[in-house]
C-alpha positions as CSV (number, residue, x, y, z in Angstrom):
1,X,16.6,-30.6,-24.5
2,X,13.9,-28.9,-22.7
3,X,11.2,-30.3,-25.3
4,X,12.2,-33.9,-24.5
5,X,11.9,-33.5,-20.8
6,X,8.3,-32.7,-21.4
7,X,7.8,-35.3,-23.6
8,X,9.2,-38.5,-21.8
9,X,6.9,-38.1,-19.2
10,X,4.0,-38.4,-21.6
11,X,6.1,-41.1,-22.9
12,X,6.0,-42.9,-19.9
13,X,2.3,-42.5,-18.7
14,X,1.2,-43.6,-22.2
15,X,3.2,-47.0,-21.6
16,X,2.0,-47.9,-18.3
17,X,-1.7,-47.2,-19.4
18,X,-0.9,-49.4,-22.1
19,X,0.9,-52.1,-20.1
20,X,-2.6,-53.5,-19.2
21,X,-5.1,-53.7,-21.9
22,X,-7.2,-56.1,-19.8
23,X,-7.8,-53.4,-17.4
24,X,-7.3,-50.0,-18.7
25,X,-6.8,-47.0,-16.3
26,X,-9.6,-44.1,-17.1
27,X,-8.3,-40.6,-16.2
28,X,-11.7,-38.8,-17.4
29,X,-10.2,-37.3,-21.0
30,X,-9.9,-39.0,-24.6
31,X,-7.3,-38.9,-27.0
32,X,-9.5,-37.1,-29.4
33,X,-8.7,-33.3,-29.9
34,X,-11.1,-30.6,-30.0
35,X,-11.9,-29.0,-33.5
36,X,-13.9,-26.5,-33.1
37,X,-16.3,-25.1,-30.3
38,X,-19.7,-22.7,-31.3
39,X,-21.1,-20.9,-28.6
40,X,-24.5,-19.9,-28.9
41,X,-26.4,-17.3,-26.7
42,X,-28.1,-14.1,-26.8
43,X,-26.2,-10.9,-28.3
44,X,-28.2,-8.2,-27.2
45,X,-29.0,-8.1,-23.4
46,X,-30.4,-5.4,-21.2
47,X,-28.4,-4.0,-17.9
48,X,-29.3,-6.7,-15.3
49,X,-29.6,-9.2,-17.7
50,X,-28.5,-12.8,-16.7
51,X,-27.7,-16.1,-18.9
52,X,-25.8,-18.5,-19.1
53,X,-24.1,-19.2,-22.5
54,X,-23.6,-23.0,-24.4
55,X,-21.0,-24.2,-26.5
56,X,-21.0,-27.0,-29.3
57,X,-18.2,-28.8,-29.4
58,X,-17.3,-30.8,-32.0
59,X,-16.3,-33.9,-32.8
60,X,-18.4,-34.8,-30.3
61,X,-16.0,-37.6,-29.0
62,X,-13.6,-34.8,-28.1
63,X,-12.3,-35.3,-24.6
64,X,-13.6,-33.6,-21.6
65,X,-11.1,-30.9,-21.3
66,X,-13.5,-27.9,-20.3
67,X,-13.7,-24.8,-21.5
68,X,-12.4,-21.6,-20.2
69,X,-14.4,-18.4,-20.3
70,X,-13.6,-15.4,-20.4
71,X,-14.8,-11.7,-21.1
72,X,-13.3,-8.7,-22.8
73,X,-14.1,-6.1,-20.3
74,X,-16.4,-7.3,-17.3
75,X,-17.5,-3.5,-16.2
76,X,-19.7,-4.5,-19.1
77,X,-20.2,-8.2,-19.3
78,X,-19.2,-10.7,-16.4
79,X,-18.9,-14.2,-17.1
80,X,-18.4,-17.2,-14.6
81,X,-16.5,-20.4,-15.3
82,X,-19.6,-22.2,-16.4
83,X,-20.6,-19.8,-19.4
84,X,-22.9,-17.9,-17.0
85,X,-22.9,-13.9,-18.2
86,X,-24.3,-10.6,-16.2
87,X,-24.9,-7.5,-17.9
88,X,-23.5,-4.6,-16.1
89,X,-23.6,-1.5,-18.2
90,X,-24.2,-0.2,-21.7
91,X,-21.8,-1.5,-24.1
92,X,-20.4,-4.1,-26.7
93,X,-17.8,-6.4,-25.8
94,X,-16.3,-10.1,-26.9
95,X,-17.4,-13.3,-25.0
96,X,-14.3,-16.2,-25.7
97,X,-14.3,-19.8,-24.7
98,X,-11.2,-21.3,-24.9
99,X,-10.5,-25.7,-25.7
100,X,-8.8,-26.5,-22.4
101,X,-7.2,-29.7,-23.9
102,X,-4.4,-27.2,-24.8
103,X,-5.3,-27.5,-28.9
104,X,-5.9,-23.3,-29.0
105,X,-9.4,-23.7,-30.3
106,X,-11.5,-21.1,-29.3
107,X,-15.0,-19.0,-30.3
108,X,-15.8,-15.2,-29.5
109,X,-19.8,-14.3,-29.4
110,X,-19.8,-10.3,-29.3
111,X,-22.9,-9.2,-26.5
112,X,-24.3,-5.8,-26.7
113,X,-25.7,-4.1,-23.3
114,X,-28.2,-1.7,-23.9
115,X,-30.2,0.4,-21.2
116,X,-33.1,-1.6,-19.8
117,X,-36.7,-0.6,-21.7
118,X,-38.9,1.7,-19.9
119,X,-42.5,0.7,-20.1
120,X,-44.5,1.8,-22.8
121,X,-47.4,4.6,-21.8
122,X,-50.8,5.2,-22.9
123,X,-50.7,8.4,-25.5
124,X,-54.2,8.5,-26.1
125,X,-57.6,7.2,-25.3
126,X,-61.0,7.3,-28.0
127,X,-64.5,6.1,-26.7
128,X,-66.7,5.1,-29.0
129,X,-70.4,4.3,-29.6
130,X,-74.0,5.9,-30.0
131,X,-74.2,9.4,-28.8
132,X,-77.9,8.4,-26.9
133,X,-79.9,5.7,-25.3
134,X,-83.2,5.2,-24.4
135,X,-83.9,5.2,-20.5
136,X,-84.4,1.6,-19.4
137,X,-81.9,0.7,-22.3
138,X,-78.3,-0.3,-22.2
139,X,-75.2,0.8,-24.8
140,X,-71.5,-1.0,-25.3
141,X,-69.3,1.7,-25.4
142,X,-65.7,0.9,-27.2
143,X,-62.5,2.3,-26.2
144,X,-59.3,2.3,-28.6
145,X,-55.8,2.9,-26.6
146,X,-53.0,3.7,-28.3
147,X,-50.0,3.1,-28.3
148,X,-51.5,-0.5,-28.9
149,X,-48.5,-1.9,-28.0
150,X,-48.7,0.3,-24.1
151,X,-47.5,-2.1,-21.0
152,X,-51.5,-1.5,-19.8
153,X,-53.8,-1.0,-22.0
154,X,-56.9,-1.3,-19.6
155,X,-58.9,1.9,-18.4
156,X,-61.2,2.2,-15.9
157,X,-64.9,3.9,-16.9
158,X,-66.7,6.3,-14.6
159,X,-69.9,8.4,-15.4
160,X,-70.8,11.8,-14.7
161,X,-74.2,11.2,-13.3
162,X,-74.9,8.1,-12.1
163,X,-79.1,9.4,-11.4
164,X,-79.0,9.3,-15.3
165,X,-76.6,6.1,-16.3
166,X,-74.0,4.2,-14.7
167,X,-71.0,2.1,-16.8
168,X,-69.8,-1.1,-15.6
169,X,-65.9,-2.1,-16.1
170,X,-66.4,-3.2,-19.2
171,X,-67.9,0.0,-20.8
172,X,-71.2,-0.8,-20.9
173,X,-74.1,1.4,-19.8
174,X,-77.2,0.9,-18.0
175,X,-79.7,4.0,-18.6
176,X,-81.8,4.7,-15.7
177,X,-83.6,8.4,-16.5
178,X,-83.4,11.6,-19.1
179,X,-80.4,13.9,-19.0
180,X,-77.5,14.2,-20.3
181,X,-74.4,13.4,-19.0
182,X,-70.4,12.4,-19.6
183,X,-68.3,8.5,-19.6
184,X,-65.0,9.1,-18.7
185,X,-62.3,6.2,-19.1
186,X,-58.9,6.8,-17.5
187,X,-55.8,4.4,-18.3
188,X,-54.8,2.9,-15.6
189,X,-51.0,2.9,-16.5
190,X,-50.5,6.0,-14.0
191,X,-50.3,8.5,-17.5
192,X,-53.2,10.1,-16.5
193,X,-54.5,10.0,-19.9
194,X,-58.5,9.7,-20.4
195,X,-61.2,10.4,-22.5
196,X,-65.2,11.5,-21.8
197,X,-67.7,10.7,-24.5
198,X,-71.2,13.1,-24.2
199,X,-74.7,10.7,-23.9
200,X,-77.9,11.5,-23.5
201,X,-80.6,9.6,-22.3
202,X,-83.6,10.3,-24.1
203,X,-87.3,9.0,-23.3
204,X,-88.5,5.3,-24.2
205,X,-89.5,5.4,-28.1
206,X,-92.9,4.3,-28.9
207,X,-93.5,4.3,-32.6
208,X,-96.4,5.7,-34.2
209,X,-99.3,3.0,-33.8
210,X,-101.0,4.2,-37.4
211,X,-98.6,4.1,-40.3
212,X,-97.9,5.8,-43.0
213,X,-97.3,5.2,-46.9
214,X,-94.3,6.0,-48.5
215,X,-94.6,6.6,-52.2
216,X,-93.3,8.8,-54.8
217,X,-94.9,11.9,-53.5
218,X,-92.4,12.1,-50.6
219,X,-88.9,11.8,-52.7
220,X,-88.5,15.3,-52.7
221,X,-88.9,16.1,-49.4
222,X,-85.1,14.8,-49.0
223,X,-84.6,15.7,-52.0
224,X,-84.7,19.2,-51.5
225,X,-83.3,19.0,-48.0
226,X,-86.9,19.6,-45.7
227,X,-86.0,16.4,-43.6
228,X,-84.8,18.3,-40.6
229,X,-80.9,16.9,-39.4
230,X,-82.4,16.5,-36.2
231,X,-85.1,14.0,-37.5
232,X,-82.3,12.2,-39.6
233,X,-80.8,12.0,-36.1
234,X,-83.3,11.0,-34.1
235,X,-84.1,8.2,-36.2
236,X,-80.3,7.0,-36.5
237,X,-80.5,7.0,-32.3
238,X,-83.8,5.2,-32.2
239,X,-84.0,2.5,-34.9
240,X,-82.7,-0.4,-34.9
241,X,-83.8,-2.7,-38.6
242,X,-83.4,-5.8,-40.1
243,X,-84.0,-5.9,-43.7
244,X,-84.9,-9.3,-45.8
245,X,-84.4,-8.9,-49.9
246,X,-83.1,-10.4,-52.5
247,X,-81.0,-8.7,-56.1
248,X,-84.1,-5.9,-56.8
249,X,-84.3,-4.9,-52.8
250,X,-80.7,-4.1,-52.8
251,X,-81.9,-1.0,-54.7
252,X,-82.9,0.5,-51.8
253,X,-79.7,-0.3,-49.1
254,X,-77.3,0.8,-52.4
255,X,-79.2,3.6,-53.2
256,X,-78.7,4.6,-49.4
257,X,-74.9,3.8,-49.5
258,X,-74.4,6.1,-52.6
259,X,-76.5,9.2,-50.5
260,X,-73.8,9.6,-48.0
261,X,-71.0,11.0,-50.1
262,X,-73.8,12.9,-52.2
263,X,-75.0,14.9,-49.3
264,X,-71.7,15.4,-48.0
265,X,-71.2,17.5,-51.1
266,X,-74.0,20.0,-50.1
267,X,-76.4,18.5,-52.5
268,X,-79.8,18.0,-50.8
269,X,-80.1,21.5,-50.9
270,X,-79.3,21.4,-46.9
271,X,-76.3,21.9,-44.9
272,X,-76.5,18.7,-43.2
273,X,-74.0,17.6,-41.2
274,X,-70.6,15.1,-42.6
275,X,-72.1,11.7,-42.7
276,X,-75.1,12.6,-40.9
277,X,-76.7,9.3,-43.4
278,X,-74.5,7.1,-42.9
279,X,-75.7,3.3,-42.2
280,X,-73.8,0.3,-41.2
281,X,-74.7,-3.6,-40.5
282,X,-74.2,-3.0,-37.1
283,X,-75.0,0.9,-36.2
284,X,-71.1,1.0,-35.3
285,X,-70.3,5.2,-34.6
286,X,-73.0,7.4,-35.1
287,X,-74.4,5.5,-37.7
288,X,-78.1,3.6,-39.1
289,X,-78.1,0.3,-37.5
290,X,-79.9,-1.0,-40.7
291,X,-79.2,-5.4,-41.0
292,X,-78.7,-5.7,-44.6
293,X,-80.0,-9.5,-45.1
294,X,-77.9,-11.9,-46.9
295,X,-80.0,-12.6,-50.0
296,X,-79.2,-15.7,-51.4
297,X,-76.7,-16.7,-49.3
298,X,-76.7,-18.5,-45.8
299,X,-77.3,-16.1,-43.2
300,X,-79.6,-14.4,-41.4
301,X,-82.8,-12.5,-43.2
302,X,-82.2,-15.1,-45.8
303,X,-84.9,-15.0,-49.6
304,X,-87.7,-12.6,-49.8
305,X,-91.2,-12.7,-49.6
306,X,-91.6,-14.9,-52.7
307,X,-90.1,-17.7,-50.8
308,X,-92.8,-19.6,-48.7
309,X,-95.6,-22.2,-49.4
310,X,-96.1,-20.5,-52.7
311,X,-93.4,-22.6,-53.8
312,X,-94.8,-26.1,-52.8
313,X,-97.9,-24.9,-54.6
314,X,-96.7,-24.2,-58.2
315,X,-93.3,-25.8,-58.2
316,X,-93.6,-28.8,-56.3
317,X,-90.5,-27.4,-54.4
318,X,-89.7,-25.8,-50.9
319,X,-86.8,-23.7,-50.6
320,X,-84.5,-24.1,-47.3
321,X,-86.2,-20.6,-46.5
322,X,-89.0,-18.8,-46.1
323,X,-89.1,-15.3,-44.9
324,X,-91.3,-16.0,-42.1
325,X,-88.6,-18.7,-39.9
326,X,-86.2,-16.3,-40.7
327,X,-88.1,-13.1,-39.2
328,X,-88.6,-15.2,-35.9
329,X,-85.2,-17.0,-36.0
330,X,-83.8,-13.0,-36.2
331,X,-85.6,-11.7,-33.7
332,X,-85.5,-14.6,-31.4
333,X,-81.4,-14.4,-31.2
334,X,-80.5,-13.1,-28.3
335,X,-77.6,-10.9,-30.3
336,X,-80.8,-9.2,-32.4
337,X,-82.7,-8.0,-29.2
338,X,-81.9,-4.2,-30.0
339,X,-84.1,-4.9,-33.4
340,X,-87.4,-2.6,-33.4
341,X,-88.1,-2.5,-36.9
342,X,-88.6,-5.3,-39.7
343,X,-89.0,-4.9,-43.7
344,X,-88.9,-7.0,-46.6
345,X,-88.4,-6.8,-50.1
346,X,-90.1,-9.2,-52.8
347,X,-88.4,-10.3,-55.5
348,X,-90.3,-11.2,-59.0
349,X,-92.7,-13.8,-57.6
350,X,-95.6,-11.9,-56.8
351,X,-96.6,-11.5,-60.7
352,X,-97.5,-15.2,-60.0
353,X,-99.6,-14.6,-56.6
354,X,-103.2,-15.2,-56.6
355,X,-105.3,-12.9,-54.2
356,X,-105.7,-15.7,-52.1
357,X,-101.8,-16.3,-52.1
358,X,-101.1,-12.5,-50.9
359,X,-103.7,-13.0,-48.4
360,X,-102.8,-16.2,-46.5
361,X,-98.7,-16.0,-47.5
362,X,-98.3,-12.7,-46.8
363,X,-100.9,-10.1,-45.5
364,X,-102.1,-12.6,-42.8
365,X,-98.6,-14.3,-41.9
366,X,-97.4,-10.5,-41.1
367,X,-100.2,-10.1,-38.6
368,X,-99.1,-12.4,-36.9
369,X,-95.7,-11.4,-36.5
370,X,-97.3,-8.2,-35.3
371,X,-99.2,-10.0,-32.9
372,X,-96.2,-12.4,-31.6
373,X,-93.7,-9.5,-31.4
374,X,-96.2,-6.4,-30.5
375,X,-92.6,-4.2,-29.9
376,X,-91.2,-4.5,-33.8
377,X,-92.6,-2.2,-36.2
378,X,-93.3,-4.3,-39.7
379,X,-93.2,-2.2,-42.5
380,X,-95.5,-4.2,-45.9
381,X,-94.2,-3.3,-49.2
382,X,-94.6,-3.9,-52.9
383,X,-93.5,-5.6,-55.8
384,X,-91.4,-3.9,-58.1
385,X,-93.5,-3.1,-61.6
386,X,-92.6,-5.8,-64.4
387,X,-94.1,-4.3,-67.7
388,X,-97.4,-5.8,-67.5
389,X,-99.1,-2.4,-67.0
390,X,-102.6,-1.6,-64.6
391,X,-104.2,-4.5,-66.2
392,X,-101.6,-6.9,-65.0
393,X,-101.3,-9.4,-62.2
394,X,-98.9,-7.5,-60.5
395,X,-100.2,-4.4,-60.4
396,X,-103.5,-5.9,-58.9
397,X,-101.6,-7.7,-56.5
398,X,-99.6,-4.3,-55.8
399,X,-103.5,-2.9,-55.2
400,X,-104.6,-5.4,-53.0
401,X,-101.1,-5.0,-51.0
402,X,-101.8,-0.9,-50.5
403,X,-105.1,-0.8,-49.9
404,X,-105.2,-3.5,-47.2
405,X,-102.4,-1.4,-45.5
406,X,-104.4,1.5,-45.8
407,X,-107.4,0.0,-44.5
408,X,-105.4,-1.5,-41.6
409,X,-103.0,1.7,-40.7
410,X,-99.7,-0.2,-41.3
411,X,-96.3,1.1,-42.8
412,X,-95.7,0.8,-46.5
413,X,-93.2,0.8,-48.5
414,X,-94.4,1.3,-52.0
415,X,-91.9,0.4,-54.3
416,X,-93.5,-0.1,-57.1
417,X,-95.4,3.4,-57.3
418,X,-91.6,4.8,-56.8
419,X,-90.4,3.5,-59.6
420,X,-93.6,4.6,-61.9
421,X,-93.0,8.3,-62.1
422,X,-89.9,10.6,-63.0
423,X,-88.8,13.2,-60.6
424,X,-90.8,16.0,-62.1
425,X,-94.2,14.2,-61.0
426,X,-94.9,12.3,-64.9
427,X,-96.5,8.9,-64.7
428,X,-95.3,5.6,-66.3
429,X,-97.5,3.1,-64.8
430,X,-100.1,3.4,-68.0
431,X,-97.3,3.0,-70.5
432,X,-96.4,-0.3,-69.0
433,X,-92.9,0.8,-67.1
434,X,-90.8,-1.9,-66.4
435,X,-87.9,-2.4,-63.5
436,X,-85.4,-1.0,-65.3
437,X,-87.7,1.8,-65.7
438,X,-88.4,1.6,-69.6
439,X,-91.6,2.2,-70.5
440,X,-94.2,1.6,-74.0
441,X,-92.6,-2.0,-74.5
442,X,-88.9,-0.4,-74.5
443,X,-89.4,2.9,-76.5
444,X,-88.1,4.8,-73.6
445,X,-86.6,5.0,-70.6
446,X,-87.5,7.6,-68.2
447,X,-84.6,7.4,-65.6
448,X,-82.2,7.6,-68.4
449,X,-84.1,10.7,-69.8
450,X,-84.0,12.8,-67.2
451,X,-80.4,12.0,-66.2
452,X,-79.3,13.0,-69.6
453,X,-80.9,16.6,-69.1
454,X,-79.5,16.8,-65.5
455,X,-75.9,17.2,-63.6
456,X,-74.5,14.0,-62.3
457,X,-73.0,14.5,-58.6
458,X,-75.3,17.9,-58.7
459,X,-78.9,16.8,-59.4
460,X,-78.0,12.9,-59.4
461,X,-75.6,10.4,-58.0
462,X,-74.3,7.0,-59.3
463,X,-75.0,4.0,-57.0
464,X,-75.4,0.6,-58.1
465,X,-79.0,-0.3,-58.9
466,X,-79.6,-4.2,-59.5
467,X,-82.5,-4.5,-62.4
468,X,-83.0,-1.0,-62.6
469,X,-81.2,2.6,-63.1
470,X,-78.9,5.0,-60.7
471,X,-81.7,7.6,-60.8
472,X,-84.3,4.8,-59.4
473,X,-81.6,3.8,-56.7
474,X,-81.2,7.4,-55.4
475,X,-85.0,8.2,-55.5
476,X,-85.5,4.6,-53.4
477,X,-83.0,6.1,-50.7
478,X,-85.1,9.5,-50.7
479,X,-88.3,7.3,-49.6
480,X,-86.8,5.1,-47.2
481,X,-85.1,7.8,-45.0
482,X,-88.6,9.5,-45.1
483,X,-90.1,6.0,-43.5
484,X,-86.9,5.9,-40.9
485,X,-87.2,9.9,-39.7
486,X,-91.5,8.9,-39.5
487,X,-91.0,5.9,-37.8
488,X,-88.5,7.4,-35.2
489,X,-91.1,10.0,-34.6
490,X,-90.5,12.8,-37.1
491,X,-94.1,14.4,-37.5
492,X,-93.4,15.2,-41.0
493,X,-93.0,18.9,-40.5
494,X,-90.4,20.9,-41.6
């Protein structure tokens, strides 16, 4: 009986909204019952947390019942009749939103409330950058913080001595006169955690206005460990190069590569220190800035010095290159301004050089790059031997190339003579040695000779060698660090 007193009125109301079709009554709610409802929302929050929930409900014709929310324990999670939540405390309760067309569909969404994050702090602070400038000069010093995910990772730079340097905000430092002194960076996330990094500012470096010759007569002196470290040093602090070559003058920037792990291992008959000859494209650390060119591919330092009018003359072509625009075009970017030292490698073209070629396409274009740029030191060089013996083209050219240099007082790197004897001081160039260092038209092969009676990663060291052998690489590495410690002002004592 109860049940139908409930009904009738429903009864009732349904026939007089039905009695007028033309003008039905609109109470706000549809016939259609509710399905299902999704609420969707955070489920992790932390304590102070506010957001207001959503709910899908579906069909989507479903009347406009509302919905009623509710929480399972509000000392944890409060909610409001619109959906809206508060976290209070730590802790995991239900969410439930209820159909209020009276259908009993409903949805739960558990929330979790966990303790609100405390900002992350600086653990550590590491300045990096080269351990000297020269007064006048200026040095980007980096800075690694860690954690790297810290709320502030910023630090703010001080120096020790502000007679001898100052440091902007950004790290970088303006050298104003000798000494030595300490750059400090602090984090400025209140941990109190910094780091000082010890610089000294050393005199302006003038290189040596008379140059030297670099042949096969100073190998050993690295070799056998009378480089001083300090020289090694010096020259790593001063020198800043850019190097032009193509496949045969990567022998020297591999062969220089392979030498660091080689003397790390005691080997040069000198306790020098862990990577003391270490090189990088950049001088990153306490390493060689040395500009490795990119051969034949686009890039700065770009060919060698086979690549210039030579080619119009004998091939009726012009490369995009010659090493000439791309000497200038390096050292008139702005980003190469630290660059105090040039050198290029030739490739096999000079076998087809006149006289008159090496004059007016080489020997007199690099005079004038010493005239336009009077602050870059140009080191010459020669062309790597090719079998044709002293009676060939390329060795006269070679001739021409060293004694002109001679003559003149200019650097030189003489490759070709390097790769002419063996370590113990025997000769090849008679017996027509060749790039790959065989010699009497392929009976022998000195480099492979000696290696064979000697101790690889004791008197030797694998390196890659383009053209030519290991031994050749590691002999080429010898020379050139003898050219960077004289350049940087090494007086060739011991």
């Amino acid at each position: 009986m109860k049940r139908i007193i409930h009904l009738l009125p429903i009864l009732s109301i349904t026939l007089l909204f039905s009695c007028d079709l033309a003008n039905p009554i609109d109470n706000g709610f549809s016939d259609v019952g509710i399905d299902s409802i999704d609420i969707d929302g955070p489920s992790i929050l932390e304590i102070g947390d506010t957001v207001t929930l959503s709910a899908v409900i579906l069909p989507p014709e479903a009347g406009n019942a509302g919905l009623t929310w509710s929480s399972e324990d509000d000392s944890v999670v409060a909610v409001d009749s619109s959906g809206a939540v508060i976290a209070r405390k730590e802790g995991t309760i239900a969410i439930t939103a209820v159909a209020g067309d009276g259908s009993g569909v409903f949805d739960v969404h558990q929330m979790t409330v966990v303790a609100e994050n405390d900002p992350v702090s600086v653990d550590s602070i590491e300045i990096s950058g080269n351990t000297s400038v020269e007064q006048g000069g200026s040095l980007q010093l980096s800075v690694t913080v860690l954690p790297a995910n810290a709320e502030d990772t910023t630090v703010t730079w001080f120096s020790s001595n502000t007679v001898y340097a100052t440091v902007d905000s950004n790290g970088l430092v303006i050298a104003h006169s000798t000494g030595d002194l300490n750059i400090t960076a602090v984090a400025n996330d209140g941990s109190g955690v910094s780091d000082f990094f010890e610089l000294t500012v050393t005199e302006i470096f003038n290189p040596p206005t008379f140059g030297n010759t670099v042949d096969h007569t100073v190998v050993h002196e690295l070799w056998e460990g009378h480089i001083p470290e300090t020289a090694i040093q010096q020259a790593k602090d001063r020198l800043h190069i850019g190097y032009g070559r193509t496949s045969h003058g990567t022998q020297i920037s591999d062969g220089m590569d392979g030498l660091v792990s080689f003397a790390n291992d005691g080997n040069l008959n000198n306790a020098y220190s862990e990577d003391l000859f270490s090189v990088t494209q950049d001088g990153t650390g306490d390493s060689l800035h040395l500009y490795d060119g990119s051969g034949y591919d686009d890039g700065p330092l770009e060919g060698n010095l086979g690549e210039y009018l030579y080619y119009d003359d004998h091939f009726g072509e012009n490369p995009d290159w010659n090493w000439v625009d791309e000497t200038r075009a390096f050292l008139n970017d702005p980003d190469n301004s630290d660059i105090n030292v040039i050198m290029w490698a030739w490739c096999s073209d000079l076998k087809w050089f006149s006289s008159d070629h090496v004059e007016g396409q080489y020997l007199n274009p690099m005079a004038e790059l010493e005239a336009d740029y009077p602050s870059i030191t140009f080191v010459y060089m020669t062309g790597h031997v090719d079998g044709t013996g002293p009676e060939g083209n390329t060795h006269l050219r070679n001739e021409q190339i060293r004694q002109y240099c001679e003559e003149n007082g200019k650097w030189l790197y003489d490759f070709a003579d390097i790769e002419s004897w063996d370590p113990d001081g025997n000769s090849y160039i008679d017996r027509y040695v060749e790039a790959d260092c065989s010699y009497d038209r392929g009976a022998g092969n000195w480099a492979e000779e000696w290696r064979a009676s000697h101790t690889e990663n004791v008197d030797w060291y694998n390196c890659v060698a383009v053209h030519s052998d290991a031994l050749n690489g590691n002999m080429k590495a010898y020379a050139a660090w003898w050219l960077w410690a004289r350049i940087a002002g090494w007086n060739g004592e011991v």
